[in-house]
OpenMM code with the backbone's topology and positions (N, CA, C; nanometers):
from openmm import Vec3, app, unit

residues = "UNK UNK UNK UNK UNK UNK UNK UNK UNK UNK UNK UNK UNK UNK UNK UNK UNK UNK UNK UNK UNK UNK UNK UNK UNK UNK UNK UNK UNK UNK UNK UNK UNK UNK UNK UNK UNK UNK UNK UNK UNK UNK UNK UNK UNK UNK UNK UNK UNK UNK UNK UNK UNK UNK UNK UNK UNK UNK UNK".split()
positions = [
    Vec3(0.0406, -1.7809, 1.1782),
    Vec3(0.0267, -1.6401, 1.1509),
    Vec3(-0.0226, -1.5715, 1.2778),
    Vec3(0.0610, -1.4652, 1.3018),
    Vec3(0.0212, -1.3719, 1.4467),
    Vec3(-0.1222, -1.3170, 1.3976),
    Vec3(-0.1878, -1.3196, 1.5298),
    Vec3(-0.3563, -1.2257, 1.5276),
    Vec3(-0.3469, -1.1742, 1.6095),
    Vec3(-0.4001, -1.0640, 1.6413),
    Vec3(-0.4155, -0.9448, 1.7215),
    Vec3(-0.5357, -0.9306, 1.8137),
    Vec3(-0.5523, -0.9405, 1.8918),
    Vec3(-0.7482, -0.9245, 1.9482),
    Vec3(-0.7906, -0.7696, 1.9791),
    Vec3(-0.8624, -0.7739, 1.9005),
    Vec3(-0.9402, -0.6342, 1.9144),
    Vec3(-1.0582, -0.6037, 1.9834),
    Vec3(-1.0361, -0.5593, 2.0654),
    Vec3(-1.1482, -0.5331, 2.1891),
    Vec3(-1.2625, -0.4629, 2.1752),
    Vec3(-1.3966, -0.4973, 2.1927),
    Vec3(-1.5024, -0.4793, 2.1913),
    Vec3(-1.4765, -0.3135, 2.2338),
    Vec3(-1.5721, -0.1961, 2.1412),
    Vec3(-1.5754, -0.0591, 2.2020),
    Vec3(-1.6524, -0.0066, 2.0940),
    Vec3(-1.6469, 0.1454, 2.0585),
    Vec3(-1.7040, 0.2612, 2.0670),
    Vec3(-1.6157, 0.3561, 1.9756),
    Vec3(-1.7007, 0.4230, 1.8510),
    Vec3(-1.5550, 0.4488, 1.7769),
    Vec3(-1.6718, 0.5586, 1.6851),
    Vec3(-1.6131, 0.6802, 1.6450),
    Vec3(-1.7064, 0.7863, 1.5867),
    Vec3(-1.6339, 0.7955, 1.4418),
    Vec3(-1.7235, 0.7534, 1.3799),
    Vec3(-1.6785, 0.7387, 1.1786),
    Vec3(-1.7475, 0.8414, 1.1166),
    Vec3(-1.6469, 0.8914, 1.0257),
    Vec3(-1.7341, 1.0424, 0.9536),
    Vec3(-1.6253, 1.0051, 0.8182),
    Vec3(-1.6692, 1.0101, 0.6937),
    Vec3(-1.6029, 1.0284, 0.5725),
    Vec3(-1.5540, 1.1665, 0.5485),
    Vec3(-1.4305, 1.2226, 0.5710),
    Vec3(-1.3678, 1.3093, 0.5438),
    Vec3(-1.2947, 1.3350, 0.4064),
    Vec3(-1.2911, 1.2678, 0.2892),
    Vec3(-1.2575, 1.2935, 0.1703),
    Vec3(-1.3451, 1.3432, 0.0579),
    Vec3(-1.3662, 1.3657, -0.0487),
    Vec3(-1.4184, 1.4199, -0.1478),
    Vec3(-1.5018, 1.2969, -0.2229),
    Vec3(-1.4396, 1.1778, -0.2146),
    Vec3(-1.5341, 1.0572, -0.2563),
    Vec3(-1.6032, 0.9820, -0.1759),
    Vec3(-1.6709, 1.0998, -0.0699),
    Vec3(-1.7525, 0.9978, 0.0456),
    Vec3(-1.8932, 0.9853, 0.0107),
    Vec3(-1.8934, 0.8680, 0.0748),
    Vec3(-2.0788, 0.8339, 0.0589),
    Vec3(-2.1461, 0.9262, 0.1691),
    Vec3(-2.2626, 0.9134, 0.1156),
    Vec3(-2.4086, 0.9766, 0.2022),
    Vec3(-2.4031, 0.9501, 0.3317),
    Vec3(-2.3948, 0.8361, 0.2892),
    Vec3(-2.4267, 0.7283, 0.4593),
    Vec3(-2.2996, 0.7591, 0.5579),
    Vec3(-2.1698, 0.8323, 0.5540),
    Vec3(-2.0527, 0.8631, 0.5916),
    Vec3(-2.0610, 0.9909, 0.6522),
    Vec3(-2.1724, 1.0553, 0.6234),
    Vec3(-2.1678, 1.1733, 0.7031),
    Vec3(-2.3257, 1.2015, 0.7720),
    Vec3(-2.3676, 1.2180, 0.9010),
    Vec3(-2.2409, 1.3345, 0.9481),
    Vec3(-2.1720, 1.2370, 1.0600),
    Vec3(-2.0983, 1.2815, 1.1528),
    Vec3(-2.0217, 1.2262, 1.2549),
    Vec3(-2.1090, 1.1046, 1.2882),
    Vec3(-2.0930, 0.9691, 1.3149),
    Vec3(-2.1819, 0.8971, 1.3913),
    Vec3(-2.1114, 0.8215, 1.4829),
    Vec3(-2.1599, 0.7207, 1.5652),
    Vec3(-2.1128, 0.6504, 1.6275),
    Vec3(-2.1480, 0.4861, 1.6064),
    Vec3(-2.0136, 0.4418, 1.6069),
    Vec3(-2.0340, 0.3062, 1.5705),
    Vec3(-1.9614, 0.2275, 1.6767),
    Vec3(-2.0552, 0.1216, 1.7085),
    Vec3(-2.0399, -0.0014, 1.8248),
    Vec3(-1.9873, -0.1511, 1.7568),
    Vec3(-1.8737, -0.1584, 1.8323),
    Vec3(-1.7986, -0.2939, 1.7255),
    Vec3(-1.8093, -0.4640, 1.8334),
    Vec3(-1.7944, -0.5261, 1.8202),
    Vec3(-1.7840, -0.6375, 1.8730),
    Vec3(-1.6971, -0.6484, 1.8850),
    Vec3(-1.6286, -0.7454, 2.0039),
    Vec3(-1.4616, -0.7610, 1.9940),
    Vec3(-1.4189, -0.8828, 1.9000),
    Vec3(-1.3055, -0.8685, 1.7966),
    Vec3(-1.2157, -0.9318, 1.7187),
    Vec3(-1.1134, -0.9751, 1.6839),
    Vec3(-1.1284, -1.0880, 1.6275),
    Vec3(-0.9202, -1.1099, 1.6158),
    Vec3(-0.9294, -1.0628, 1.4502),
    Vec3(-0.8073, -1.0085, 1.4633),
    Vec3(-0.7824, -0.9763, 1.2945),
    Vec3(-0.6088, -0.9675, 1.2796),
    Vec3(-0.5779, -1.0609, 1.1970),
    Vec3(-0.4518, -1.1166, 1.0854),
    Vec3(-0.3459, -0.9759, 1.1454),
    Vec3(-0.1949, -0.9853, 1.2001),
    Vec3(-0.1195, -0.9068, 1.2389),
    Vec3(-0.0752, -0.8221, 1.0458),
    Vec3(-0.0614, -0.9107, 0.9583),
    Vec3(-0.0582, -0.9235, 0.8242),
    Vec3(-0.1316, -0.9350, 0.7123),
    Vec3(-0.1123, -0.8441, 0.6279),
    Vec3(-0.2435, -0.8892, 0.4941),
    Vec3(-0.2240, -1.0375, 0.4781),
    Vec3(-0.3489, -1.0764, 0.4163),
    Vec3(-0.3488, -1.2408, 0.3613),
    Vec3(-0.3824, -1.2704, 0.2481),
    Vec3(-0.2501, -1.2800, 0.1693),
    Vec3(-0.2870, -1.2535, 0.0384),
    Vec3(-0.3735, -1.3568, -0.0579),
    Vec3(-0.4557, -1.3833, -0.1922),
    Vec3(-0.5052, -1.4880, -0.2395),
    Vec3(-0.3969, -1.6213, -0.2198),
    Vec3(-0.2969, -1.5755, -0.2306),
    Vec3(-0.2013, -1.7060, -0.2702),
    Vec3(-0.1881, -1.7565, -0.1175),
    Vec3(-0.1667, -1.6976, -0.0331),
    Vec3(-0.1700, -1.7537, 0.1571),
    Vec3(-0.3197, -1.8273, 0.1460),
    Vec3(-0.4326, -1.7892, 0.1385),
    Vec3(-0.5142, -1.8169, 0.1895),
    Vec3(-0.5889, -1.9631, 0.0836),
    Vec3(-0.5369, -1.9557, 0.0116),
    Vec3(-0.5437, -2.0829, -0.0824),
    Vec3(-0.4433, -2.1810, -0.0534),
    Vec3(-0.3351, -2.1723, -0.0564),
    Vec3(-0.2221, -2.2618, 0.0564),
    Vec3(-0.2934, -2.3356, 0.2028),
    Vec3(-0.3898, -2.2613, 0.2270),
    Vec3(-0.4587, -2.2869, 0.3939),
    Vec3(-0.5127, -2.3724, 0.3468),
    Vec3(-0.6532, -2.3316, 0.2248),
    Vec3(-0.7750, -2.4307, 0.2140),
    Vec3(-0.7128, -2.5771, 0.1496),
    Vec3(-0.6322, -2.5852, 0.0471),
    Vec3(-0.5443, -2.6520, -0.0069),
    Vec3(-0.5024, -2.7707, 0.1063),
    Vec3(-0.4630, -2.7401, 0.2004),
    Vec3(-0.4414, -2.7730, 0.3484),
    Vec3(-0.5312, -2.8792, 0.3718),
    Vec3(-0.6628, -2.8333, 0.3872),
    Vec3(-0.7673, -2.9268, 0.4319),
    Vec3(-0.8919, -2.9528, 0.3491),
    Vec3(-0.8592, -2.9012, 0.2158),
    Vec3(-0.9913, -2.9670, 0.1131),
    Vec3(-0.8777, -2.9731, -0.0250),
    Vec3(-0.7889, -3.0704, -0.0135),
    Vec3(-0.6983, -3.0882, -0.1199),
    Vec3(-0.7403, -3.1696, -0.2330),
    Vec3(-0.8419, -3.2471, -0.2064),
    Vec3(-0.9108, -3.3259, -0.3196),
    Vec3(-1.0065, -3.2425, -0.4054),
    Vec3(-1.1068, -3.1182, -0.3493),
    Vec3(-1.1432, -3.0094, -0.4285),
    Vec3(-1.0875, -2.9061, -0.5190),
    Vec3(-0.9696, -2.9144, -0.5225),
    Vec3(-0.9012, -2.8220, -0.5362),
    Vec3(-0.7832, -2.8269, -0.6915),
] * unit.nanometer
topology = app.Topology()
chain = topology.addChain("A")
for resn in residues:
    res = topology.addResidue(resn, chain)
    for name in ("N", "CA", "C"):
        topology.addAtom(name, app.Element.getBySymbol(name[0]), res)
């Protein structure tokens, strides 16, 4: 499965809809670590196929 790397940065989050939380406003700034994250959703049935993989006697 393709992963993507997401680079460590700097990113300003504000809840702009009608069902936002408290904590969503006002403008803030949020500091991320850099990450790999899935090119694709991973659905229950993928990700049980994986563990299945290597703990098949639990399972």
């Amino acid at each position: 499965m393709t992963q993507l790397f997401v680079p460590e940065g700097v990113l300003f989050m504000v809840g702009m809809d009608i069902y936002r939380e408290s904590d969503e406003v006002p403008v803030h700034e949020v500091k991320l670590n850099a990450f790999w994250i899935d090119q694709v959703e991973v659905t229950n049935g993928m990700y049980n196929l994986s563990v299945r993989r290597f703990i098949p006697e639990r399972l």
